[in-house]
mmCIF file as gemmi writes it, N, C-alpha and C atoms, coordinates in Angstrom:
data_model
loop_
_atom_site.group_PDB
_atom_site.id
_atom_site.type_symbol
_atom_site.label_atom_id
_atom_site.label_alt_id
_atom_site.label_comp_id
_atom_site.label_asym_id
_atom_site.label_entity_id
_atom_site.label_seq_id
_atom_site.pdbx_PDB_ins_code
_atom_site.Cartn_x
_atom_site.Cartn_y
_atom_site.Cartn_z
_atom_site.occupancy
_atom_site.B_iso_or_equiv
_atom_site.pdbx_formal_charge
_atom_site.auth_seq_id
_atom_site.auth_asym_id
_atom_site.pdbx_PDB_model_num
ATOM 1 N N . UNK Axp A 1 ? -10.633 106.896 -194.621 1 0 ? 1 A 1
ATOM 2 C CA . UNK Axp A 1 ? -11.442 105.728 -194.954 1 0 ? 1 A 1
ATOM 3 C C . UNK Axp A 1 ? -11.853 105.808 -196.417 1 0 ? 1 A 1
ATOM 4 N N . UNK Axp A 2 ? -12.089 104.722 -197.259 1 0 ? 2 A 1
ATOM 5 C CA . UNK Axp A 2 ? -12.301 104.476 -198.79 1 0 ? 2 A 1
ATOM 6 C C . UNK Axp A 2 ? -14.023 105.383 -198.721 1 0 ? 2 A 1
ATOM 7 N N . UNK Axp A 3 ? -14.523 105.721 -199.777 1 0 ? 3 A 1
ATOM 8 C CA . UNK Axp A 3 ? -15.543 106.057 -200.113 1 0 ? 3 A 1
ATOM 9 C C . UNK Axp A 3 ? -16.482 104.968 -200.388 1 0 ? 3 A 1
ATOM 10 N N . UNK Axp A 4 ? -16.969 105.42 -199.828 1 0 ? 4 A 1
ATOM 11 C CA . UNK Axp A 4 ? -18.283 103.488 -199.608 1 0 ? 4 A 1
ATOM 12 C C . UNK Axp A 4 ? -19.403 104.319 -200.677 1 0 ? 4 A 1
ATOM 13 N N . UNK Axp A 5 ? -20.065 103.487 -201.205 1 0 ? 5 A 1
ATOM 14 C CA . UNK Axp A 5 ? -21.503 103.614 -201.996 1 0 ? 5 A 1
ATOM 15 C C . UNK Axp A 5 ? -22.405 101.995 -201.8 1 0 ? 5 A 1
ATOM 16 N N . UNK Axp A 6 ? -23.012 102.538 -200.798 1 0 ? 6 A 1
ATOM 17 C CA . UNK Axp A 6 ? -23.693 101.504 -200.052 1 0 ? 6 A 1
ATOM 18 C C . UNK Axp A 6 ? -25.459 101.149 -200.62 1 0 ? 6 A 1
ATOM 19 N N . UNK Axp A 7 ? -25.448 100.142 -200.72 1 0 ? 7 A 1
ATOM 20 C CA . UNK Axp A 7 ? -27.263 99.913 -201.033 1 0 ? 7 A 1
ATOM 21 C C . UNK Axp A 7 ? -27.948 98.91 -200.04 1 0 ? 7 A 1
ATOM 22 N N . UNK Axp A 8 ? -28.928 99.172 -200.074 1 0 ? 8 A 1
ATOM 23 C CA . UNK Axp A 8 ? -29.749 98.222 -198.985 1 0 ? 8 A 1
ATOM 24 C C . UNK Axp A 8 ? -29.859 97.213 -199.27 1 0 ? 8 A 1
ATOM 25 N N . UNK Axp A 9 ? -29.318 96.237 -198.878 1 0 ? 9 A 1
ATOM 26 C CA . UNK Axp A 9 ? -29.366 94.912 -199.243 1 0 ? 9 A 1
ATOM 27 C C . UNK Axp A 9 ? -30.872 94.744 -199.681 1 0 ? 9 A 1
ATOM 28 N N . UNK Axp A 10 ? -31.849 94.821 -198.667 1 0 ? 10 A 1
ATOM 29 C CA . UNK Axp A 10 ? -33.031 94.189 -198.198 1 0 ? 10 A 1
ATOM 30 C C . UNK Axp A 10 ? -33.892 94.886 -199.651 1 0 ? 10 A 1
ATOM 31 N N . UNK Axp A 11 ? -33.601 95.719 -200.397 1 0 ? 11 A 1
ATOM 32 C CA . UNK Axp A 11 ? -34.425 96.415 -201.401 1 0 ? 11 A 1
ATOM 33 C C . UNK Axp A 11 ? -34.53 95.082 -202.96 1 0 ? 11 A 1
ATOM 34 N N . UNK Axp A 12 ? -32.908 94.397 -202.932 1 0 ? 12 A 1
ATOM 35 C CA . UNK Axp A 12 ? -33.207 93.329 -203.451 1 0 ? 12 A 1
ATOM 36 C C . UNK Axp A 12 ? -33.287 92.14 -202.88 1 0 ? 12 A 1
ATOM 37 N N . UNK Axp A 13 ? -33.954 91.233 -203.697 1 0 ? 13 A 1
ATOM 38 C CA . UNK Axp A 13 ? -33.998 90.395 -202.74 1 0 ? 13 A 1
ATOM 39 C C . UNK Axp A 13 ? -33.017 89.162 -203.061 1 0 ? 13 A 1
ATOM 40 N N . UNK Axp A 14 ? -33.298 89.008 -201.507 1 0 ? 14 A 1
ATOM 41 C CA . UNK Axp A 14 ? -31.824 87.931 -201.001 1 0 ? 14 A 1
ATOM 42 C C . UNK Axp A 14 ? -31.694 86.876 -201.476 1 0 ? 14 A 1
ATOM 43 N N . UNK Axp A 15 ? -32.716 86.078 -201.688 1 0 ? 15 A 1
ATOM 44 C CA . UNK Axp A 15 ? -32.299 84.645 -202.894 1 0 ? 15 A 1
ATOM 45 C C . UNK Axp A 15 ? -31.484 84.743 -203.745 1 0 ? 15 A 1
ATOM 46 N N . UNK Axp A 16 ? -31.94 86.006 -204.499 1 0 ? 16 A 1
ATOM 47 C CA . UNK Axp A 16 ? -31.093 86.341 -205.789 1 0 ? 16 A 1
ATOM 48 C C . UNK Axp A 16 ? -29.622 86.516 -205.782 1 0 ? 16 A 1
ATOM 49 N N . UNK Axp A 17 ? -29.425 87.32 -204.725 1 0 ? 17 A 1
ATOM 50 C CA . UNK Axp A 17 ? -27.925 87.362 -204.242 1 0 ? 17 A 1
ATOM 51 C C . UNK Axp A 17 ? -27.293 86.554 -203.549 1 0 ? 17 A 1
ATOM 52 N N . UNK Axp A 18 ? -27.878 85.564 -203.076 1 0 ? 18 A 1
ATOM 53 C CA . UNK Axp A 18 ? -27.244 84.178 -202.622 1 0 ? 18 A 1
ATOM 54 C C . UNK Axp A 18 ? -26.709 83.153 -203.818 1 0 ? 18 A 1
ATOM 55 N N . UNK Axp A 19 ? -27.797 83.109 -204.217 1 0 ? 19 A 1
ATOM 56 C CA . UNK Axp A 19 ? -27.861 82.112 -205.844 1 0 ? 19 A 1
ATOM 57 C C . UNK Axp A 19 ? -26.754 82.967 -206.933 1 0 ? 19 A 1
ATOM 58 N N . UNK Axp A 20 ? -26.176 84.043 -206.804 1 0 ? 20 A 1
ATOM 59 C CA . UNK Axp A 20 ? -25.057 84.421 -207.517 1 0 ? 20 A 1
ATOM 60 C C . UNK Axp A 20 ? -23.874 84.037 -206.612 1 0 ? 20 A 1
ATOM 61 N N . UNK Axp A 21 ? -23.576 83.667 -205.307 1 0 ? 21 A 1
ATOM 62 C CA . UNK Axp A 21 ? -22.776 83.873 -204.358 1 0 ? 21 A 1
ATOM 63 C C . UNK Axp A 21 ? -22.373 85.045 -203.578 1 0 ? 21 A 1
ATOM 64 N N . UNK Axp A 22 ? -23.274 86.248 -203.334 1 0 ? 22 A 1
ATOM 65 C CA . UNK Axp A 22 ? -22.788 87.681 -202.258 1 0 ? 22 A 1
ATOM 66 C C . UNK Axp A 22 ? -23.624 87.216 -201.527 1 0 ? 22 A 1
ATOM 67 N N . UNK Axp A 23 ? -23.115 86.706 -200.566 1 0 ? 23 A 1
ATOM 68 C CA . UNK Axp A 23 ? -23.289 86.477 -199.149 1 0 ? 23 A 1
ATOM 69 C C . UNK Axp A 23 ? -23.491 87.933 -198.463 1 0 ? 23 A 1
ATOM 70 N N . UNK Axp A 24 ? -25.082 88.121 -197.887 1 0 ? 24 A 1
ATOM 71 C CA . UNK Axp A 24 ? -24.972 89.567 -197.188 1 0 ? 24 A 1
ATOM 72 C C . UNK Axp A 24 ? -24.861 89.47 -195.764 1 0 ? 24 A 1
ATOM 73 N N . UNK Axp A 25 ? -24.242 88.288 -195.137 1 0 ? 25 A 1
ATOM 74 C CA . UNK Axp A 25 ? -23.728 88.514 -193.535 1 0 ? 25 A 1
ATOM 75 C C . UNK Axp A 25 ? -22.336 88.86 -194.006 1 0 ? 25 A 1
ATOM 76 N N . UNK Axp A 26 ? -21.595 89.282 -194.451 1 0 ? 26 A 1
ATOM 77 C CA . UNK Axp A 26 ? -20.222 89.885 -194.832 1 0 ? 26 A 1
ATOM 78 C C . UNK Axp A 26 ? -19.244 89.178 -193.794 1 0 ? 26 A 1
ATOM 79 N N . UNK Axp A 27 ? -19.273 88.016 -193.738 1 0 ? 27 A 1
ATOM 80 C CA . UNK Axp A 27 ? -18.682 87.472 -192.798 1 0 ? 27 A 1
ATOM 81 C C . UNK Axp A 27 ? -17.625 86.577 -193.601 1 0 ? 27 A 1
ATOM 82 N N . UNK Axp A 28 ? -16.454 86.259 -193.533 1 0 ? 28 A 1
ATOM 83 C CA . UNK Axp A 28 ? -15.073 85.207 -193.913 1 0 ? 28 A 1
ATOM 84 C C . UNK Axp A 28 ? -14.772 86.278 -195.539 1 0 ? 28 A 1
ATOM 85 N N . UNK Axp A 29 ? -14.912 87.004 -195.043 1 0 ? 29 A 1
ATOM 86 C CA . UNK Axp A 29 ? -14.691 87.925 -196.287 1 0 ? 29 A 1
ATOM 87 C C . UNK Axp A 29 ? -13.659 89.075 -196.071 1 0 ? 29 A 1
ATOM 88 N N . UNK Axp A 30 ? -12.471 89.685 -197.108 1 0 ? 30 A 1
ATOM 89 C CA . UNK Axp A 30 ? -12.205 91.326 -196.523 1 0 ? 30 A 1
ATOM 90 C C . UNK Axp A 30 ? -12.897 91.864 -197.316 1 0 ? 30 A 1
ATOM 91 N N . UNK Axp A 31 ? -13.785 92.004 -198.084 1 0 ? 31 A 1
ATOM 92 C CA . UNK Axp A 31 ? -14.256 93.259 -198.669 1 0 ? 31 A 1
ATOM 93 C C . UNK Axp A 31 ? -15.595 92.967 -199.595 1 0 ? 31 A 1
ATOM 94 N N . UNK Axp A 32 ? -16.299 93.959 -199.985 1 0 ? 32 A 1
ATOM 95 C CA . UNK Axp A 32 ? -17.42 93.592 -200.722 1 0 ? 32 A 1
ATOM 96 C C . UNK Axp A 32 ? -17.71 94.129 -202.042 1 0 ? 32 A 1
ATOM 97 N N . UNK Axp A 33 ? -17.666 94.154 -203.146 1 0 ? 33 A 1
ATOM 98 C CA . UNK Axp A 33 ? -17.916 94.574 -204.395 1 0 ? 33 A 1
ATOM 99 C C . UNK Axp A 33 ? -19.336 94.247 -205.593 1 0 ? 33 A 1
ATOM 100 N N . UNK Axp A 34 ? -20.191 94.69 -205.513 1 0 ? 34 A 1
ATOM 101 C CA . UNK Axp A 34 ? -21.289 94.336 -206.009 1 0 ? 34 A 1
ATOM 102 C C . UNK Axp A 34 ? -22.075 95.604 -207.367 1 0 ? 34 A 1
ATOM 103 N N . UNK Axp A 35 ? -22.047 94.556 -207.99 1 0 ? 35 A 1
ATOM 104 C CA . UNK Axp A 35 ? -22.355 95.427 -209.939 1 0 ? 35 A 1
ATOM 105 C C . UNK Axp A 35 ? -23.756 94.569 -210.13 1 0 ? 35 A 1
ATOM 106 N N . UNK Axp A 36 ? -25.134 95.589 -210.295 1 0 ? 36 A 1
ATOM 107 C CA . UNK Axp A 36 ? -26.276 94.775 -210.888 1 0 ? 36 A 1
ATOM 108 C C . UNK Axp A 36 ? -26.801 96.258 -211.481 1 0 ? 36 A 1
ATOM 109 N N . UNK Axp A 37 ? -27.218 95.039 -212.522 1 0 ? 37 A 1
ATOM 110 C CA . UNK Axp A 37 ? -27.214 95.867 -214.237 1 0 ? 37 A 1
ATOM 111 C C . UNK Axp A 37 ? -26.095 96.894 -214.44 1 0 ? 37 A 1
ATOM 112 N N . UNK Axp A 38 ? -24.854 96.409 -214.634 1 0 ? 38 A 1
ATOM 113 C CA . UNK Axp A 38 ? -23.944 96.959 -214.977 1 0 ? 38 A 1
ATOM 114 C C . UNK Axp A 38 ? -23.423 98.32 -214.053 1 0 ? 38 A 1
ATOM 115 N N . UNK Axp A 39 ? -24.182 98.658 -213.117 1 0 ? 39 A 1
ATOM 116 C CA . UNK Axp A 39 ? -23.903 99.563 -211.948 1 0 ? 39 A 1
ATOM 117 C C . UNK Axp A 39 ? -23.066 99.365 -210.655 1 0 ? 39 A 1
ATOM 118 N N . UNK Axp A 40 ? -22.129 99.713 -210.372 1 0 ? 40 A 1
ATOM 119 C CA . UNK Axp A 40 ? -21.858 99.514 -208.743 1 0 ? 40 A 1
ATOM 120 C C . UNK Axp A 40 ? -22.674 100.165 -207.744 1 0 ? 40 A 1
ATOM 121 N N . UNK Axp A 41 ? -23.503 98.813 -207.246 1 0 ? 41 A 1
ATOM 122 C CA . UNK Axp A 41 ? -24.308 99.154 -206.155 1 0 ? 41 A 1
ATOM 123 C C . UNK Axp A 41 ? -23.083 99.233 -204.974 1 0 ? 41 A 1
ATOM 124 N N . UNK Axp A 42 ? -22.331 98.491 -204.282 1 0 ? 42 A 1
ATOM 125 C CA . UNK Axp A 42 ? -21.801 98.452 -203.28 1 0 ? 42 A 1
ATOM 126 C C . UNK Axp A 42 ? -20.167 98.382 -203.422 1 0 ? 42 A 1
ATOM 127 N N . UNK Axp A 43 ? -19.264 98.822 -202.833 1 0 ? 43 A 1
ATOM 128 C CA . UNK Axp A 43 ? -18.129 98.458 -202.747 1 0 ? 43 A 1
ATOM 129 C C . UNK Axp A 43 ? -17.618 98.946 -200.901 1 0 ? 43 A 1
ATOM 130 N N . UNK Axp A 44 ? -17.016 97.93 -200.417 1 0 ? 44 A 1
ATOM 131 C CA . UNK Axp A 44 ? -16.455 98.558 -199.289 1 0 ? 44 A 1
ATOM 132 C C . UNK Axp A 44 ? -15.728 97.308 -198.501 1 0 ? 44 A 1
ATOM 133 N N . UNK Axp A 45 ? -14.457 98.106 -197.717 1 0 ? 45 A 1
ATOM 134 C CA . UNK Axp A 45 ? -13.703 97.331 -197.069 1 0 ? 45 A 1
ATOM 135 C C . UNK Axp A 45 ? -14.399 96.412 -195.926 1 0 ? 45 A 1
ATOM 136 N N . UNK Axp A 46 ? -13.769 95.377 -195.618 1 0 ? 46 A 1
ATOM 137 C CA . UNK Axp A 46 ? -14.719 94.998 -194.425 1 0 ? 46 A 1
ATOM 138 C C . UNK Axp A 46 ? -13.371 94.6 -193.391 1 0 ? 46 A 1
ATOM 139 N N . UNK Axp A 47 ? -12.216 94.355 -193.609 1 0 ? 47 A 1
ATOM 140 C CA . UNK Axp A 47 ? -11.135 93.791 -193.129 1 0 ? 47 A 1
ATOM 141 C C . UNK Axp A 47 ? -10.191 95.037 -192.882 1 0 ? 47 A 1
ATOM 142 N N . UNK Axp A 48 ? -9.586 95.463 -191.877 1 0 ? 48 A 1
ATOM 143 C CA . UNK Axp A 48 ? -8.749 96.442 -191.996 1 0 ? 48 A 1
ATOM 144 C C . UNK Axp A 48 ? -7.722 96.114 -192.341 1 0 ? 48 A 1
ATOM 145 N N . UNK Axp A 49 ? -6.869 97.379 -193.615 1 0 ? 49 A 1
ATOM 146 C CA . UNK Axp A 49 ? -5.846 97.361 -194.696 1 0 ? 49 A 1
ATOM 147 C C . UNK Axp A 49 ? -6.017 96.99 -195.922 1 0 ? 49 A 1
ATOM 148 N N . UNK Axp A 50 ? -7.461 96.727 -195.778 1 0 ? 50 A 1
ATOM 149 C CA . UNK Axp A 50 ? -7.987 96.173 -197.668 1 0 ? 50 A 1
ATOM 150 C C . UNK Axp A 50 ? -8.878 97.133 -198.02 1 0 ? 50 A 1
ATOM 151 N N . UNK Axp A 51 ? -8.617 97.592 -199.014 1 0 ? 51 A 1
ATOM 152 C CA . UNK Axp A 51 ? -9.253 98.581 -200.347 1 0 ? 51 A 1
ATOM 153 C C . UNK Axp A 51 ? -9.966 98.27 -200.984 1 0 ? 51 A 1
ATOM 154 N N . UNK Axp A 52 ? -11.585 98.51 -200.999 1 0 ? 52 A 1
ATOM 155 C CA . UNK Axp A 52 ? -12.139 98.425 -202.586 1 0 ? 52 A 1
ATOM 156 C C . UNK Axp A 52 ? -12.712 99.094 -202.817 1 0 ? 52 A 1
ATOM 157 N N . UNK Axp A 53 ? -12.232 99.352 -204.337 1 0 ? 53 A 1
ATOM 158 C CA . UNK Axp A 53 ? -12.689 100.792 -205.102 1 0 ? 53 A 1
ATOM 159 C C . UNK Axp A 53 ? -12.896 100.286 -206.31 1 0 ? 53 A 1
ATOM 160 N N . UNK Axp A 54 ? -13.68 101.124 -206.933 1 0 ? 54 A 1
ATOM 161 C CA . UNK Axp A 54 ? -14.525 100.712 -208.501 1 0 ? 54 A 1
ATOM 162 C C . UNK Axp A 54 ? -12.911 101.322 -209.353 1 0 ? 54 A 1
ATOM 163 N N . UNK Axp A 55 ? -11.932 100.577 -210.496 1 0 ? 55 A 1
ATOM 164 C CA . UNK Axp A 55 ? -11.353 100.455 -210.65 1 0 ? 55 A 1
ATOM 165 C C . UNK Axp A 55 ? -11.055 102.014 -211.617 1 0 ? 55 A 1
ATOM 166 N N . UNK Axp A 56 ? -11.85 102.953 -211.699 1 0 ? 56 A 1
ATOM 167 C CA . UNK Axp A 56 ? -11.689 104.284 -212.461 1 0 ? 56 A 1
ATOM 168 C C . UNK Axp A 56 ? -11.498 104.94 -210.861 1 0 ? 56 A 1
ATOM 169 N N . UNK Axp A 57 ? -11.82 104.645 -209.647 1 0 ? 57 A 1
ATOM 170 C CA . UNK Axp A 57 ? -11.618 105.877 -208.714 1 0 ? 57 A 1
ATOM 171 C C . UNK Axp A 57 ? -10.122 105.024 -208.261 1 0 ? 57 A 1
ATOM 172 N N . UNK Axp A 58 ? -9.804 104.092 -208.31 1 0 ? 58 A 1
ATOM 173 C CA . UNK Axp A 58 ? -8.86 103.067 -208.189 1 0 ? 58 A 1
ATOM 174 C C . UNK Axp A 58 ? -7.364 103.874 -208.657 1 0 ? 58 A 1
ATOM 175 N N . UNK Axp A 59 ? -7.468 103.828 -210.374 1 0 ? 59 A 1
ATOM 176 C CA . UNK Axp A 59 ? -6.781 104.214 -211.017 1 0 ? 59 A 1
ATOM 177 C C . UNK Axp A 59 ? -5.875 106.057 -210.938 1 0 ? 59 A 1
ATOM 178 N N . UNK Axp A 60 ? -7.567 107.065 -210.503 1 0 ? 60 A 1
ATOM 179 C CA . UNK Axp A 60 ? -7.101 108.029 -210.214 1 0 ? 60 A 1
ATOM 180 C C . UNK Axp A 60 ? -6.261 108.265 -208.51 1 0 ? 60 A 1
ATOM 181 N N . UNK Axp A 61 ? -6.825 107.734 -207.93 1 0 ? 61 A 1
ATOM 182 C CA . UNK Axp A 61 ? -5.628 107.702 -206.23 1 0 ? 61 A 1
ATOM 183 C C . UNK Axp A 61 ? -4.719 107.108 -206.216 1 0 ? 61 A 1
ATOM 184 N N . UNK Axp A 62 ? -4.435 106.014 -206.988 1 0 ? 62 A 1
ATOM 185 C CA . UNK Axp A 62 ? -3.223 105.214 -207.033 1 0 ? 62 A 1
ATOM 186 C C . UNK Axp A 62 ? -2.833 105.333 -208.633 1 0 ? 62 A 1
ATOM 187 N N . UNK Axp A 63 ? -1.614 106.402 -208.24 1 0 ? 63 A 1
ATOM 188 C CA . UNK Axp A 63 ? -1.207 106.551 -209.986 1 0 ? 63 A 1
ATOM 189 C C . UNK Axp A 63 ? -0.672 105.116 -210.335 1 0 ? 63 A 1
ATOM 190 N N . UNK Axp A 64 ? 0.323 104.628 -209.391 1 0 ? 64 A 1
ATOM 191 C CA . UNK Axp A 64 ? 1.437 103.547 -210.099 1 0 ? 64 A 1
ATOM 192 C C . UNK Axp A 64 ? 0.385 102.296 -210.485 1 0 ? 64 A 1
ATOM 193 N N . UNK Axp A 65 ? -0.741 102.181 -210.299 1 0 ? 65 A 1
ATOM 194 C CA . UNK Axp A 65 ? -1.901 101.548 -210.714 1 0 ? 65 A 1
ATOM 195 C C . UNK Axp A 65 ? -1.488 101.251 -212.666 1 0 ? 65 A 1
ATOM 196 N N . UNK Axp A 66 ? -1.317 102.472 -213.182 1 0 ? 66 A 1
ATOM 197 C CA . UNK Axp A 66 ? -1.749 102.237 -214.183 1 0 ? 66 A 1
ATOM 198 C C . UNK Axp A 66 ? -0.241 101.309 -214.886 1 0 ? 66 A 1
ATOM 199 N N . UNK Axp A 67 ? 0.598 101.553 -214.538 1 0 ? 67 A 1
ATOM 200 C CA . UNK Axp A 67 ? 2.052 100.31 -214.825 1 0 ? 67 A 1
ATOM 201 C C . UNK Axp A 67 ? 1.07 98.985 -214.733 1 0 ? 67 A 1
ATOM 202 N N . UNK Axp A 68 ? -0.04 98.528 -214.326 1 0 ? 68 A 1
ATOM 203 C CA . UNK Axp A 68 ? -0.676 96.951 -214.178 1 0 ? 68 A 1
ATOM 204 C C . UNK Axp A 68 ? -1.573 97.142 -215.208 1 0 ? 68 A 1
ATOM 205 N N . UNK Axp A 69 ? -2.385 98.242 -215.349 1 0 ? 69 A 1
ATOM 206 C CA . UNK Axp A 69 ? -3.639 97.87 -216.04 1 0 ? 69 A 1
ATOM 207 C C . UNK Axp A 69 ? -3.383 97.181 -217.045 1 0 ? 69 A 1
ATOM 208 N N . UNK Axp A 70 ? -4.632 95.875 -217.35 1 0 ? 70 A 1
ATOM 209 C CA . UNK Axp A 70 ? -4.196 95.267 -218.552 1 0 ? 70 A 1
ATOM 210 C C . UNK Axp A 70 ? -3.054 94.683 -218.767 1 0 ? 70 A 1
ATOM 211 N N . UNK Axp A 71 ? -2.564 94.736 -217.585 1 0 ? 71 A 1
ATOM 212 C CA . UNK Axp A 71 ? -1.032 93.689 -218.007 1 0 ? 71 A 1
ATOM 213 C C . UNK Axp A 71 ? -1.137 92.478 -216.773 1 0 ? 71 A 1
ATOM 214 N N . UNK Axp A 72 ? -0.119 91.229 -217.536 1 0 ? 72 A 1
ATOM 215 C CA . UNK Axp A 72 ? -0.808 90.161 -216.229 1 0 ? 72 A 1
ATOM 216 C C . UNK Axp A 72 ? 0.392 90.538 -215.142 1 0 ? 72 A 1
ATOM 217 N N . UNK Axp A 73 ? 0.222 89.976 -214.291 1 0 ? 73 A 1
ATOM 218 C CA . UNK Axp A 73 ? 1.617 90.178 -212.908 1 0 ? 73 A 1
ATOM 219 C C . UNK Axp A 73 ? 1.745 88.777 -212.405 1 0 ? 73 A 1
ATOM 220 N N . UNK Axp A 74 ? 2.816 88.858 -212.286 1 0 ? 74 A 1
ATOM 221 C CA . UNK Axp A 74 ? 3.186 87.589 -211.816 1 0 ? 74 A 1
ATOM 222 C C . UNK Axp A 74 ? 2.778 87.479 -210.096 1 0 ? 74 A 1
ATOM 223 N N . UNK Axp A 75 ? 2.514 86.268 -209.962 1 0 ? 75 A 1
ATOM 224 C CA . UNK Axp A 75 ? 1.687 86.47 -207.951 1 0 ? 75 A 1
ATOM 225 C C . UNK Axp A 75 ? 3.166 86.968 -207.098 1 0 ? 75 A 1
């Protein structure tokens, strides 16, 4: 399983994170990624077979990662 770094929703408050769009019923979503003041508070799968990782722990588990960085890809 991915390495989760989880925060309590409820410590900030929820207006605030609505009014940006992170929805905290994690629902019609695969995954969750959340940066306040420049920190990753949260990242984690919610859909099984989807990955999210803060893009430096990203880079080190998935070498062939770095053939994309910074480059565009075609869909």
């Amino acid at each position: 399983m991915s390495e989760m770094n989880e925060v309590d929703t409820a410590e900030i408050e929820e207006q605030k994170l609505l009014d940006v769009g992170f929805d905290t019923s994690e629902e019609d979503r695969a995954g969750s990624f959340l940066i306040i003041d420049n920190q990753v508070k949260e990242y984690k799968p919610i859909q099984k077979g989807v990955e999210v990782l803060q893009l430096s722990i990203a880079l080190e588990k998935h070498s062939w990662l770095k053939e994309y960085y910074w480059k565009p890809v075609t869909p």
